[in-house]
py3Dmol code that shows the C-alpha trace and the ligand (Angstrom):
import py3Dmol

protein = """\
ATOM      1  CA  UNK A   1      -8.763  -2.429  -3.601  1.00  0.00           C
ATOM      2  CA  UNK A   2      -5.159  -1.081  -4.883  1.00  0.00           C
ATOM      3  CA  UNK A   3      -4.599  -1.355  -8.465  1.00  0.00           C
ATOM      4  CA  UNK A   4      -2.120  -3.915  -8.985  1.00  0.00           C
ATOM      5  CA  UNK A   5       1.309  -3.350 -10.163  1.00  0.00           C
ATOM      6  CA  UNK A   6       3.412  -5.096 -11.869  1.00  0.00           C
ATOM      7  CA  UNK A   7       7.622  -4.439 -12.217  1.00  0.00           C
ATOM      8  CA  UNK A   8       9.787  -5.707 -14.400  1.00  0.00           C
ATOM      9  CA  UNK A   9      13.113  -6.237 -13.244  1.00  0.00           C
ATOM     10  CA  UNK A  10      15.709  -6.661 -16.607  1.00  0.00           C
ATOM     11  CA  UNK A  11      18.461  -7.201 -14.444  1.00  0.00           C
ATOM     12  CA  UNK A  12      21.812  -7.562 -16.347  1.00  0.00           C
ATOM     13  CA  UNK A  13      19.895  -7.776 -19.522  1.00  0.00           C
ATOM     14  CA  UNK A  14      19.538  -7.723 -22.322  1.00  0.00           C
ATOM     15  CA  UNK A  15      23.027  -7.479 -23.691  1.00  0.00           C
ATOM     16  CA  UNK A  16      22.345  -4.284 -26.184  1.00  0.00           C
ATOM     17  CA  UNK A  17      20.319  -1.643 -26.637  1.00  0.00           C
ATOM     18  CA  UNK A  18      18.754  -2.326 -29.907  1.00  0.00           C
ATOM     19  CA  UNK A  19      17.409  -5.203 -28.252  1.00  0.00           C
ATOM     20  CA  UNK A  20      16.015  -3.128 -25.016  1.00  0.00           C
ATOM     21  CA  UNK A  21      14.116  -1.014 -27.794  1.00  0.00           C
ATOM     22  CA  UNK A  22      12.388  -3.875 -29.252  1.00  0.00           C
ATOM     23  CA  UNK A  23      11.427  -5.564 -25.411  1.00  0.00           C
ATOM     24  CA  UNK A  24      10.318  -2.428 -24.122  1.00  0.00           C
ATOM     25  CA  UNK A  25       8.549  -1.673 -27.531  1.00  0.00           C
ATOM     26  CA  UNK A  26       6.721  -5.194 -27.409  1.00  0.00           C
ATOM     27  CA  UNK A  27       5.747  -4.893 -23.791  1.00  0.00           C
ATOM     28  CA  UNK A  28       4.108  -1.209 -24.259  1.00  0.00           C
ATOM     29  CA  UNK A  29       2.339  -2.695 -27.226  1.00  0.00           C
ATOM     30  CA  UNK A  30       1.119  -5.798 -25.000  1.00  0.00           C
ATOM     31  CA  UNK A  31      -0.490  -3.865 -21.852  1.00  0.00           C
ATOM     32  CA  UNK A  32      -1.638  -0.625 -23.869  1.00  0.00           C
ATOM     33  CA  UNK A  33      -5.215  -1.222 -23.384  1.00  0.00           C
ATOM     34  CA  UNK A  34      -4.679  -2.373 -19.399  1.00  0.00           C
ATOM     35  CA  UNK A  35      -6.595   0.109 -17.391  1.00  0.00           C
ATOM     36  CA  UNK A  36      -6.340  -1.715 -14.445  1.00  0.00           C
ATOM     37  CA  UNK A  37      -3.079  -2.456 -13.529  1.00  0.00           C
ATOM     38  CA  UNK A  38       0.358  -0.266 -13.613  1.00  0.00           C
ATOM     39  CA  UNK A  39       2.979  -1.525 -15.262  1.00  0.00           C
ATOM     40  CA  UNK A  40       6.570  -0.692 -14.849  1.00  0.00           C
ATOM     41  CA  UNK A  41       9.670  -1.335 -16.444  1.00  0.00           C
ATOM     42  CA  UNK A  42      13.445  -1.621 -15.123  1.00  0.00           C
ATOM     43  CA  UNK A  43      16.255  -1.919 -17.264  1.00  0.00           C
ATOM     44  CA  UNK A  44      19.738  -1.388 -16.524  1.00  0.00           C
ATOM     45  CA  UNK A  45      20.606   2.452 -16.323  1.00  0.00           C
ATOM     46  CA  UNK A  46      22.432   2.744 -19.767  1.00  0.00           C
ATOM     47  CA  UNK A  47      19.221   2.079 -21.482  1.00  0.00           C
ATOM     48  CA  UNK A  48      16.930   4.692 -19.250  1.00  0.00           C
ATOM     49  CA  UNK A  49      17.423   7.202 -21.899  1.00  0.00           C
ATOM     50  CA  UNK A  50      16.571   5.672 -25.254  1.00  0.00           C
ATOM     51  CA  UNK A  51      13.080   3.988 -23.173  1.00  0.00           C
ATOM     52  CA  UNK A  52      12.676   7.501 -21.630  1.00  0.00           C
ATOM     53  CA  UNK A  53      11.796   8.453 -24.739  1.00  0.00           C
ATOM     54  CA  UNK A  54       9.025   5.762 -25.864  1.00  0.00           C
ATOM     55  CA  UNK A  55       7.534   5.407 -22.786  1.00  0.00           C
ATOM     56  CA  UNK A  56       3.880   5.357 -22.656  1.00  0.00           C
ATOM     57  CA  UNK A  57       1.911   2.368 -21.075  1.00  0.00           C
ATOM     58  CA  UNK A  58       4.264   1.794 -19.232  1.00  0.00           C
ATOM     59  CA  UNK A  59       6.185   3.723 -16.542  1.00  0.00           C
ATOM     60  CA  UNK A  60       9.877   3.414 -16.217  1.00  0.00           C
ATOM     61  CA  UNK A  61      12.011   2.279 -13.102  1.00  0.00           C
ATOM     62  CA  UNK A  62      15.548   1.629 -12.406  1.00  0.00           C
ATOM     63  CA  UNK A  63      17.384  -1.290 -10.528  1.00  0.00           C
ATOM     64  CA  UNK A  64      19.343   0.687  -7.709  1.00  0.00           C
ATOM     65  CA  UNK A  65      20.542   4.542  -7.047  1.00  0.00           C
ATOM     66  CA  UNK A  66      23.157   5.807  -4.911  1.00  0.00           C
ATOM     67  CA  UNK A  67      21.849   8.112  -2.054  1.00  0.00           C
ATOM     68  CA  UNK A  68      24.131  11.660  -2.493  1.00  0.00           C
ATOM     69  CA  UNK A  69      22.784  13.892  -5.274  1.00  0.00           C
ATOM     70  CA  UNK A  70      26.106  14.059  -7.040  1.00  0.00           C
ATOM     71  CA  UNK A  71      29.943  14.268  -5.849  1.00  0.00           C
ATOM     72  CA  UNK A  72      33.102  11.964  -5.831  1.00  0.00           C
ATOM     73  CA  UNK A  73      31.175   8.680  -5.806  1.00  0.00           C
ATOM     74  CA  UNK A  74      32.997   6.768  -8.560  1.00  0.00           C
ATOM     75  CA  UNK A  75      30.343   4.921 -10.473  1.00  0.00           C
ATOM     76  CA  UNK A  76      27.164   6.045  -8.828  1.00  0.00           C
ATOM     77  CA  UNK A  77      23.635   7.385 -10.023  1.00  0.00           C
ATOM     78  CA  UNK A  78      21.545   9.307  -8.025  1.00  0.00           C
ATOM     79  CA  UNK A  79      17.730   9.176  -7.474  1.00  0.00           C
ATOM     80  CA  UNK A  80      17.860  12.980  -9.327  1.00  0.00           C
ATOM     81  CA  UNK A  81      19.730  12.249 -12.465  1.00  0.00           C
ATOM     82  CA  UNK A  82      17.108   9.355 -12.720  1.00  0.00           C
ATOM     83  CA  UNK A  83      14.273  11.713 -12.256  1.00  0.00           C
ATOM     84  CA  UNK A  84      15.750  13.649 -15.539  1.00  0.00           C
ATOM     85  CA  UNK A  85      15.039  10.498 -17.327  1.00  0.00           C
ATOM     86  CA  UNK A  86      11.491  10.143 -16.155  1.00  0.00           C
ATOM     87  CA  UNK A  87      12.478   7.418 -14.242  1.00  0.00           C
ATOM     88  CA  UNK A  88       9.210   6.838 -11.310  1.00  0.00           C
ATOM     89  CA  UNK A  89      10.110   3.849  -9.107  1.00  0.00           C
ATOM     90  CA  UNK A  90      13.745   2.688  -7.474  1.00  0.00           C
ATOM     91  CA  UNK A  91      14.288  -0.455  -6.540  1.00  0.00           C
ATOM     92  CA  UNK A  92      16.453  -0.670  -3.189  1.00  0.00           C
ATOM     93  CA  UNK A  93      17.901  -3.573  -1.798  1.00  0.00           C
ATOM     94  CA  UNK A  94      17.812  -6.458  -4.104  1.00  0.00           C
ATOM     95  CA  UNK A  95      18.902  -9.835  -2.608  1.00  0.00           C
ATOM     96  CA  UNK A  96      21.569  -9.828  -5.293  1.00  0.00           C
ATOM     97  CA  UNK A  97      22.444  -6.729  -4.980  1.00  0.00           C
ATOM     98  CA  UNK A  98      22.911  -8.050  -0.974  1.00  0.00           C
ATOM     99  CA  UNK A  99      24.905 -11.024  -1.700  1.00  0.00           C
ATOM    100  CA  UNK A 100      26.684  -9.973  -4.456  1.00  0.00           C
ATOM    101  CA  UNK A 101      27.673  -6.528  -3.189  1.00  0.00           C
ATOM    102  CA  UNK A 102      27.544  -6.618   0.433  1.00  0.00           C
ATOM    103  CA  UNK A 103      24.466  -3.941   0.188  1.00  0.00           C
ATOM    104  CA  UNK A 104      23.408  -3.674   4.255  1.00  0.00           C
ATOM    105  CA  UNK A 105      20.112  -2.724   5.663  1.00  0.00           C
ATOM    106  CA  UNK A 106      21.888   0.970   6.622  1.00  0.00           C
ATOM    107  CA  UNK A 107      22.534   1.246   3.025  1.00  0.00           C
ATOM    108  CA  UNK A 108      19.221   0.514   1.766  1.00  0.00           C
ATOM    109  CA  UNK A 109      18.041   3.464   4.650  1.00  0.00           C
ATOM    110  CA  UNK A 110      19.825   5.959   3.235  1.00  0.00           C
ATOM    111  CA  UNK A 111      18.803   4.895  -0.213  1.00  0.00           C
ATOM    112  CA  UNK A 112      15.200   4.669   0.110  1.00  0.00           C
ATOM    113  CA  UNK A 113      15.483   8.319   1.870  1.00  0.00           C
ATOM    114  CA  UNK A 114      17.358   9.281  -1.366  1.00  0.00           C
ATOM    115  CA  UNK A 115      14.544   8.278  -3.267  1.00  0.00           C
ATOM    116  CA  UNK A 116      11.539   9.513  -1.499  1.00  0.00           C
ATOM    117  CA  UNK A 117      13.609  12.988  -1.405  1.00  0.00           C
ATOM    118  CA  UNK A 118      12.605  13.109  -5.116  1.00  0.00           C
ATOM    119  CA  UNK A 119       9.256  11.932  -4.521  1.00  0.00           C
ATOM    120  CA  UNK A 120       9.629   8.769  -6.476  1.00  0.00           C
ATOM    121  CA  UNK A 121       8.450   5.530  -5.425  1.00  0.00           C
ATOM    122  CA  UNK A 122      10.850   3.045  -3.586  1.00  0.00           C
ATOM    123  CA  UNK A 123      10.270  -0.625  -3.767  1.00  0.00           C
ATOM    124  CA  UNK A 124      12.322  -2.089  -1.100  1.00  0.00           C
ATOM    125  CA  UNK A 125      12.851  -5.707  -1.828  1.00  0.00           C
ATOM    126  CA  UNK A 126      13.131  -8.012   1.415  1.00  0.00           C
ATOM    127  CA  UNK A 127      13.458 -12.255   2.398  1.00  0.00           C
ATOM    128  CA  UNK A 128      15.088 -14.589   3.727  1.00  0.00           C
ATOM    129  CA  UNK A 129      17.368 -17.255   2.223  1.00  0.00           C
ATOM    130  CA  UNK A 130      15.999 -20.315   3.295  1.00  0.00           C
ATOM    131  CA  UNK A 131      12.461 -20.879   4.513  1.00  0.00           C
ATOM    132  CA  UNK A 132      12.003 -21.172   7.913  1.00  0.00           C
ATOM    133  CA  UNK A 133      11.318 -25.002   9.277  1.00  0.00           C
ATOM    134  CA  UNK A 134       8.523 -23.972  11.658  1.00  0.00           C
ATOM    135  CA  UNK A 135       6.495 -22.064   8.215  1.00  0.00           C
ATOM    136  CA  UNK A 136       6.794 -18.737   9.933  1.00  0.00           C
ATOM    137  CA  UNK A 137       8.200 -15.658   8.338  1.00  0.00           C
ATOM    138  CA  UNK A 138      11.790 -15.774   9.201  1.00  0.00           C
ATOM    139  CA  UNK A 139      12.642 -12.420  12.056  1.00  0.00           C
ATOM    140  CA  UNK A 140      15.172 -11.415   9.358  1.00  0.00           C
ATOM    141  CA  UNK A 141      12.593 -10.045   7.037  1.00  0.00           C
ATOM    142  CA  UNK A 142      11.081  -7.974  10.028  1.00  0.00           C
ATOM    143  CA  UNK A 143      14.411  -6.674  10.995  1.00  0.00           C
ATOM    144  CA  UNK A 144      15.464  -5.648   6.708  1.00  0.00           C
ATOM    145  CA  UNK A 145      12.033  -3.497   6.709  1.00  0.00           C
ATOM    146  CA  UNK A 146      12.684  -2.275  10.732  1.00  0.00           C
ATOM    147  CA  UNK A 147      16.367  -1.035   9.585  1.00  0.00           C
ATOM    148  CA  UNK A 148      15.417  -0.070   5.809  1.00  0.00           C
ATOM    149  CA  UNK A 149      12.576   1.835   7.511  1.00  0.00           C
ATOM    150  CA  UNK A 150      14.621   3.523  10.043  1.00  0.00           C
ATOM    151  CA  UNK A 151      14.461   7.167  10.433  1.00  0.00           C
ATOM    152  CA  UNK A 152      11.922   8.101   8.492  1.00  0.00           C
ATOM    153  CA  UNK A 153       9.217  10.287   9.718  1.00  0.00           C
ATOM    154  CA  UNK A 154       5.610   8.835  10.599  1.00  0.00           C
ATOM    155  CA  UNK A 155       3.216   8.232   7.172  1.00  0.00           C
ATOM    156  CA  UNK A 156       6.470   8.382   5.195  1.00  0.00           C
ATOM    157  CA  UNK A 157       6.560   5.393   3.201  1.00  0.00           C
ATOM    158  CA  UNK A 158       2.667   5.697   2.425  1.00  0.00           C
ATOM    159  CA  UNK A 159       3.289   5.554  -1.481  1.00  0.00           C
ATOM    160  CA  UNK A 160       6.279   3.115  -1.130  1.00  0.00           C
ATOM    161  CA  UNK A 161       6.136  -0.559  -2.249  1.00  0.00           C
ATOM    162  CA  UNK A 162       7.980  -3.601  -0.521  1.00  0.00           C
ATOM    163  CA  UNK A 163       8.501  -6.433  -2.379  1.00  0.00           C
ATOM    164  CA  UNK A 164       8.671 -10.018  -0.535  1.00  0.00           C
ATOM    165  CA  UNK A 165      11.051 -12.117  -2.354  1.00  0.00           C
ATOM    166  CA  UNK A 166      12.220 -15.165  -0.641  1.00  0.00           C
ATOM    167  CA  UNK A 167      15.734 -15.660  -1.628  1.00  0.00           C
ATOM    168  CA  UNK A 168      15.362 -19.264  -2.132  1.00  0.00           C
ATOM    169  CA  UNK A 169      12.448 -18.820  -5.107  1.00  0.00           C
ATOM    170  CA  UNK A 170      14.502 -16.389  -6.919  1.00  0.00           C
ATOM    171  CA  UNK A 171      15.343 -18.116 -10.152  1.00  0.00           C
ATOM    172  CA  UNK A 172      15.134 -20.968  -9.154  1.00  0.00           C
ATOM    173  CA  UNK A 173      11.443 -21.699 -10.250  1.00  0.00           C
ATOM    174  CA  UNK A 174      10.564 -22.504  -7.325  1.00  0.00           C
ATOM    175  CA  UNK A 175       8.101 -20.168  -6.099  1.00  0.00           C
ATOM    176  CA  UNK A 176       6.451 -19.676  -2.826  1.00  0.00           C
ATOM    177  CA  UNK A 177       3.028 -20.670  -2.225  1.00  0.00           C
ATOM    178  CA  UNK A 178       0.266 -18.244  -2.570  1.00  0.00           C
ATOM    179  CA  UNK A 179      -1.054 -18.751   0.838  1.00  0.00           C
ATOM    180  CA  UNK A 180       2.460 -18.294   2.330  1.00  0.00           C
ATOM    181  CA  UNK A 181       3.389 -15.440   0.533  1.00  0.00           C
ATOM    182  CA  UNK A 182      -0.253 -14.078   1.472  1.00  0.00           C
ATOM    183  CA  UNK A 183       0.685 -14.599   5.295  1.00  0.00           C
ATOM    184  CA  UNK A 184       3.901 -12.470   4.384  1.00  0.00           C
ATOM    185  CA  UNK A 185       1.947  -9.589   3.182  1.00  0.00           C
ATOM    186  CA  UNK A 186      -0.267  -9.360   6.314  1.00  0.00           C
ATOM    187  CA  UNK A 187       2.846  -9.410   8.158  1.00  0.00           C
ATOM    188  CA  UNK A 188       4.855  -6.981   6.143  1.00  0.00           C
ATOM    189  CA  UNK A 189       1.810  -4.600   6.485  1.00  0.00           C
ATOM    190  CA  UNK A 190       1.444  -5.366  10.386  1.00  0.00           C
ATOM    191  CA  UNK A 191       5.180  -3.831  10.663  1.00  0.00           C
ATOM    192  CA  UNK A 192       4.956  -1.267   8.890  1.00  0.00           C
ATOM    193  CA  UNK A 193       2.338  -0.030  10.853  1.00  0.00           C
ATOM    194  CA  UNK A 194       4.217  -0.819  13.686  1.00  0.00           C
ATOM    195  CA  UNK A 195       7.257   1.363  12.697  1.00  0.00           C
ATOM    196  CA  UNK A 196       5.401   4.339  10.364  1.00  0.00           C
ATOM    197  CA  UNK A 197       1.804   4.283  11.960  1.00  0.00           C
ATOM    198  CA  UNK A 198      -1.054   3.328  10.589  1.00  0.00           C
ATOM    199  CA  UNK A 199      -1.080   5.693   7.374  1.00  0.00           C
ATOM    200  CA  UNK A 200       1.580   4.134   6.081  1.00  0.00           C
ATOM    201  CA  UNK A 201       1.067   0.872   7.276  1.00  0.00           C
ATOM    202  CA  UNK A 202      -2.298   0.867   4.955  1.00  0.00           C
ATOM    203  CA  UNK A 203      -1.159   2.782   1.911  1.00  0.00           C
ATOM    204  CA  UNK A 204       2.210   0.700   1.564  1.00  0.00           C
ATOM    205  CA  UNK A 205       1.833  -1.694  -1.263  1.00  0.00           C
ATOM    206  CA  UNK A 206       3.230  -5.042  -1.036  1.00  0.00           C
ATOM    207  CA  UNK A 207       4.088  -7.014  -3.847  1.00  0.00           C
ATOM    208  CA  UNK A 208       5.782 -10.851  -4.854  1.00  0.00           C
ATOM    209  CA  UNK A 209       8.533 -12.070  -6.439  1.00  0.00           C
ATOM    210  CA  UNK A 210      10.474 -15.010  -7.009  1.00  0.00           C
ATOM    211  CA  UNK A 211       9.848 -17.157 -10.165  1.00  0.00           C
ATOM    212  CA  UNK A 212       6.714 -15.532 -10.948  1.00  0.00           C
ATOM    213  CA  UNK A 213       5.197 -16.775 -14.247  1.00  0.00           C
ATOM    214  CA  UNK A 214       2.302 -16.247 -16.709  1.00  0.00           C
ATOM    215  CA  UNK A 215       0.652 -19.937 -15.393  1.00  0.00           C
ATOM    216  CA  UNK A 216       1.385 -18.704 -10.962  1.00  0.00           C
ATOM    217  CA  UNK A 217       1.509 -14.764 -11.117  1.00  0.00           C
ATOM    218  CA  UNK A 218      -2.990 -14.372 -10.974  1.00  0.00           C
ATOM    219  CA  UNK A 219      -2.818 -17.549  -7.965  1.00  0.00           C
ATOM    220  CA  UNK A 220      -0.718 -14.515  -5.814  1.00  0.00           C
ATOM    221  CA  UNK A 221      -3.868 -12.203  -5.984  1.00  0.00           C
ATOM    222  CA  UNK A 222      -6.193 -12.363  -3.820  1.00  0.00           C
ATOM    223  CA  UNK A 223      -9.405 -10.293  -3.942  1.00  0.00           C
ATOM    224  CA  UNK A 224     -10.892 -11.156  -0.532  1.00  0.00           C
ATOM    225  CA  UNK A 225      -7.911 -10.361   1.704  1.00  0.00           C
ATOM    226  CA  UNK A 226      -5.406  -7.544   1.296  1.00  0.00           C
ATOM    227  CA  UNK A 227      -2.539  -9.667   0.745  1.00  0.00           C
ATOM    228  CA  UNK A 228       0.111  -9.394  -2.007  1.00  0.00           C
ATOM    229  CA  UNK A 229      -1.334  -6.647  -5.061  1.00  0.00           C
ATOM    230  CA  UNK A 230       1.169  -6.819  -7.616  1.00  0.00           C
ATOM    231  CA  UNK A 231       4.485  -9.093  -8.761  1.00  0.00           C
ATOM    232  CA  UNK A 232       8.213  -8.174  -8.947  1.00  0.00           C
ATOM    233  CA  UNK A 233       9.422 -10.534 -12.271  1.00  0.00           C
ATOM    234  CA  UNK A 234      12.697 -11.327 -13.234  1.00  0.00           C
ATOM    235  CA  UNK A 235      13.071 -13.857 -15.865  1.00  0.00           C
ATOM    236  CA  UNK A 236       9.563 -14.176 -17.067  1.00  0.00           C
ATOM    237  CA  UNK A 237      10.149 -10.266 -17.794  1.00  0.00           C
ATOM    238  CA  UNK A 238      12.606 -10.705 -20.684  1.00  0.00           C
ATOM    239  CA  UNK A 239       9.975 -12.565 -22.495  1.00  0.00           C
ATOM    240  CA  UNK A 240       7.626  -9.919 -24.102  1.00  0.00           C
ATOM    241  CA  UNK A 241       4.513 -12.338 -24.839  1.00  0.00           C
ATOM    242  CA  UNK A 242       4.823 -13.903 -21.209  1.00  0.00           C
ATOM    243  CA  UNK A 243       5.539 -10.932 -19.292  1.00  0.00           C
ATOM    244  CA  UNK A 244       2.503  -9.365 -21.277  1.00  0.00           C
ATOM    245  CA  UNK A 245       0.545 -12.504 -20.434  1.00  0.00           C
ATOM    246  CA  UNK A 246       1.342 -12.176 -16.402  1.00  0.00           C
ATOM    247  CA  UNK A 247       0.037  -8.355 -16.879  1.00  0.00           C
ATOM    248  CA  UNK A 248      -3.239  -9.934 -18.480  1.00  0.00           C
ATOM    249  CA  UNK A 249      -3.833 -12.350 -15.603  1.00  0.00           C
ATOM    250  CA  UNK A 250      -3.155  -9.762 -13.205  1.00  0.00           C
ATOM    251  CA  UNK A 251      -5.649  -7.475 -14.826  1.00  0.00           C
ATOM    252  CA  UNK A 252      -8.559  -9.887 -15.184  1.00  0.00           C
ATOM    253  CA  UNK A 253      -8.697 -10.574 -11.431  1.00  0.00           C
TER     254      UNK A 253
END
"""
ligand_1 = """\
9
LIG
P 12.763 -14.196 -10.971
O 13.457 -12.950 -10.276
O 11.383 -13.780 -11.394
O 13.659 -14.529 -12.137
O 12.712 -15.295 -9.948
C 12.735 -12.063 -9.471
C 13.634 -10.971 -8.953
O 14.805 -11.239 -8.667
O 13.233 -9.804 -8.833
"""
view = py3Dmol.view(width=600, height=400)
view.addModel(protein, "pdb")
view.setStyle({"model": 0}, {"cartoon": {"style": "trace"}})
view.addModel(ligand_1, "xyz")
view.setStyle({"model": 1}, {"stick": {}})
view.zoomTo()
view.show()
């Protein structure tokens, strides 16, 4: 079995950087003895440097990148100026990064290329907005990891990490159910294989999130079926004692 992982994902928040310090500081502190699950933390890019520098515990990630190295791209940060910063995992393709920005599928290619370029780990977040009536996994999802996917070379993808994350349970605390998001994974995993082979298709990890909390987040594990292995949290992440608490659960499994 995969170690788990679990990513936090900060979002907009919080508001200063004093107050990044003392999350981040609280978290590390919380999951130092946790051999048996990776934790990683993603807060906005401004405070990358500052954590950078009391990392430990846990690994640092960041919430996006832009896929050129450098040039006149007003704005953007490239998978190597986060590797300066010890930055490990991208996420790429966040539903609200989708609605709110009109990110596509051929953007989220070239981004997760941008990031494997530098050898760090993409987590390529995918769902639908509204569950399907008939309880299958909506075709979108299939064709966001087909297009995301595109174009890379067989195997590629191996270390990466897709996140299932049902628009609808974002925020909304409203989660999915364990066994549904369980029949997600197999499916994710099934086209992966599909589209990278099997290499990838196995060593992809494939992780939930959508109003994960410390009472749900150990319910998503499963230990007899390789379904989802670690948790993408939002709001539950700004809380130091809960977020340590999911890590906890997570680890005990
Ligand atoms: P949530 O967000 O845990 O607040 O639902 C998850 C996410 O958007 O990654």
């Amino acid at each position: 079995m995969h170690k788990s992982i679990i990513i936090a994902n900060w979002k907009l928040n919080p508001g200063t950087a004093s107050e990044a310090r003392l999350l981040f500081s609280a978290v590390k502190k919380g999951v130092a003895g946790i051999r048996n699950a990776e934790v990683v933390v993603c807060p906005p890019f401004v405070y990358l440097p500052a954590l950078s520098e009391i990392r430990r515990a846990a690994s640092l990630g960041a919430q996006d990148c832009f896929w050129e190295d450098k040039g006149a791209y007003t704005g953007e940060v490239s998978s190597s100026m986060l590797k300066e910063f010890g930055v490990t995992h991208v996420i790429v393709g966040h539903s609200e990064r989708r609605n709110w920005l009109g990110e596509t599928d051929e953007m989220i290619a070239r981004k997760i290329k941008a990031v494997l370029k530098e050898k760090l780990t993409p987590v390529l977040c995918v769902g639908e907005r509204e569950r399907d009536s008939s309880g299958d996994i909506p075709a979108i999802v299939e064709e966001q990891i087909c297009t995301a996917l595109s174009g890379l070379k067989k195997g590629e993808f191996k270390n990466g990490i897709i996140a299932y994350e049902p628009v609808w349970a974002i925020g909304t605390g409203r989660p999915d159910t364990p066994d549904d998001a369980a029949r997600a994974a197999i499916f994710i995993r099934k086209i992966v294989k599909k589209v990278l082979g099997k290499t990838a298709g196995e060593g992809v990890r494939i992780i939930y999130g959508g109003s994960v909390n410390a009472k749900n987040a150990a319910s998503f594990i499963s230990k007899d079926i390789r379904g989802m292995e670690g948790m993408l949290v939002g709001g539950a992440s700004l809380k130091a004692d809960e977020f340590v608490q999911i890590v906890k659960s997570i680890s005990e499994i």
